[in-house]
N, C-alpha and C positions, 0 to 999 in steps of 0.2 A: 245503491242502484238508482234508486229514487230522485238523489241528490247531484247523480250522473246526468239522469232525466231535462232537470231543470234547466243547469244551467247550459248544459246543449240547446233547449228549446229556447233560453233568453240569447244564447249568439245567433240560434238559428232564426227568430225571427228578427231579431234588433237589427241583423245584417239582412232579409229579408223586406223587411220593412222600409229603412234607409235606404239601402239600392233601388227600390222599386221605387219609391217618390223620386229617388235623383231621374231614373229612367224617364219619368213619368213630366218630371218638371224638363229636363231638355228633349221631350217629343213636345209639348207646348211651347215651347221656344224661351224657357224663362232660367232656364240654365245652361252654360254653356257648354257644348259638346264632347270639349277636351276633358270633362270630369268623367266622361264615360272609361275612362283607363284609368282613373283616381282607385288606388287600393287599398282597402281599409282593412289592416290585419293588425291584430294584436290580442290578447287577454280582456280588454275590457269588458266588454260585454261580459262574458264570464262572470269575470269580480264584481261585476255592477249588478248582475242580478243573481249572483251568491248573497253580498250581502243584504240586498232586499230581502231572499229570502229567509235570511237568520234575525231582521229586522219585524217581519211580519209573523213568525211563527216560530224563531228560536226559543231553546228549550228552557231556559235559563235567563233571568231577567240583565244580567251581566253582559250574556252573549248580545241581547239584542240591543243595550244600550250602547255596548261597543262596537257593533257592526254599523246604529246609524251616525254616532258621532264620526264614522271613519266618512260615511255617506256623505256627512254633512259639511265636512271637509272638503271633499272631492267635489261638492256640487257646482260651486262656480266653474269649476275646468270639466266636468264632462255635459253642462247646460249651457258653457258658450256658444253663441251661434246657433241653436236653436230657435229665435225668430228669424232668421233668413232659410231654416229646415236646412242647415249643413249635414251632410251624413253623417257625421259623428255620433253630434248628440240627438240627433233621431233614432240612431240605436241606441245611445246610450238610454235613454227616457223608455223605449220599446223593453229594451232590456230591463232594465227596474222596474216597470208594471209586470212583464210576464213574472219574473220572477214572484214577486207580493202575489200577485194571483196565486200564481199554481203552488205555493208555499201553503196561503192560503187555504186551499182545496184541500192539499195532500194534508194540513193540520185538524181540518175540518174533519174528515173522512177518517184519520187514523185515532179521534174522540171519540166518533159513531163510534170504530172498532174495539176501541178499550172499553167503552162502555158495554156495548155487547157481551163481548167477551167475558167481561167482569160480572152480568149479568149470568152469564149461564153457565160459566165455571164455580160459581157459588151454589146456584141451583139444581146442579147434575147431582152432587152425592146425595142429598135428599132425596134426587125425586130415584136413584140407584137405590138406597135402603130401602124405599115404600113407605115414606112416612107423609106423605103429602099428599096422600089421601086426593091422589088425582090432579091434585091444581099445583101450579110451577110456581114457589112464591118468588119474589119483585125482589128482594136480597135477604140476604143472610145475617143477620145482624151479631157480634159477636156479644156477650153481655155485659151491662151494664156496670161502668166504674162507680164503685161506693165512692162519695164524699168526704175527706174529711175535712172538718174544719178546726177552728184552736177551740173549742165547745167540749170535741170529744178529748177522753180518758186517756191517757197514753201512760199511765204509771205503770205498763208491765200488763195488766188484765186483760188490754184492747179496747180498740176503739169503740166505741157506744156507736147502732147504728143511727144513721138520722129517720127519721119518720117524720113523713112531709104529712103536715094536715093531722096528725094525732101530737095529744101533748104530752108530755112526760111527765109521769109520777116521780116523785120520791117513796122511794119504803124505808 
C-alpha cells in the first residue's frame, strides 16, 4: 500500500509540478499558448520514481544497484530538455526526488519501527515473568559463543575452555 502511495505521489506531483510551471511560464509570455492542450500521459513518472524509490531505500543491495543502472540509462532521455523546463523532464526530475524522498522517509520510519519493536518484544517476557525487578532492560542478549581455536582438545574429551587473562597449568 505504501508503495501504491509513492508512486501515485511522484505522477501526482511531477505532473503537478510540470503543468503548473508550463501554466505559469505562458501567463509570463515565455511559452507559447498552443502548449496549454499539450498532454503528457504515460507511465513514466511512475517508473521514474519507483525506481528512485528502490534506489534510495531498496531492500537488497542488488535491487538498488539495478534499479539505478536502469536510471542511469534512461537519464539522458527523461533530462532532455530540462534547461528550457520542457514538461517532461520537469516531471520526470519532480518525480525522481519525490520518490528518493518519501522512500527515504518511509525507510527511515520503518528502522524507528523495527527498532522499537525489537526493543520491547525482547523486554515484555521478562518484564511478564517479574524478573526485572521493576527496570525494562535495553535488550536481551542471547549467550555468549565459546571460542574455539586450533589450541583446544578435540581428541574426543572436548574442547578446553579458553580463560582470557588466567594462565593454564599443566598437571
Amino acid at each position: 500500500m505504501r508503495a501504491l502511495a509513492l508512486i501515485a505521489a511522484g505522477q501526482l506531483l511531477g505532473t503537478l509540478v510540470s503543468e503548473g510551471l508550463l501554466a505559469a511560464r505562458i501567463a509570463a509570455g515565455q511559452a507559447d499558448p498552443a502548449l496549454r492542450a499539450t498532454l503528457d500521459v504515460g507511465p513514466s513518472y511512475v517508473i521514474v520514481s519507483a525506481l528512485a524509490a528502490v534506489v534510495a531505500a531498496g531492500a537488497r543491495r542488488w535491487h538498488r544497484r539495478t534499479a539505478l543502472a536502469a536510471l542511469t540509462v534512461r537519464a539522458p532521455h527523461i533530462t532532455s530538455g530540462l534547461t528550457t523546463l520542457a514538461v517532461t523532464p520537469v516531471g520526470h526530475v519532480t518525480a525522481l526526488s519525490t520518490g528518493m524522498l518519501l522512500a527515504r522517509g518511509l525507510r527511515s520510519s520503518d528502522a524507528r519501527h523495527h527498532h522499537l519493536h525489537r526493543r520491547t518484544s525482547r523486554a515484555a517476557p521478562l518484564q511478564a515473568e517479574g524478573r526485572t525487578n521493576g527496570r525494562v532492560p535495553s535488550l536481551i542478549r542471547p549467550p555468549a559463543r565459546r571460542r574455539v581455536t586450533p589450541h583446544d582438545r578435540l581428541d574426543g574429551t572436548g574442547a578446553k575452555p579458553i580463560l582470557s587473562g588466567v594462565s593454564r597449568r599443566r598437571r
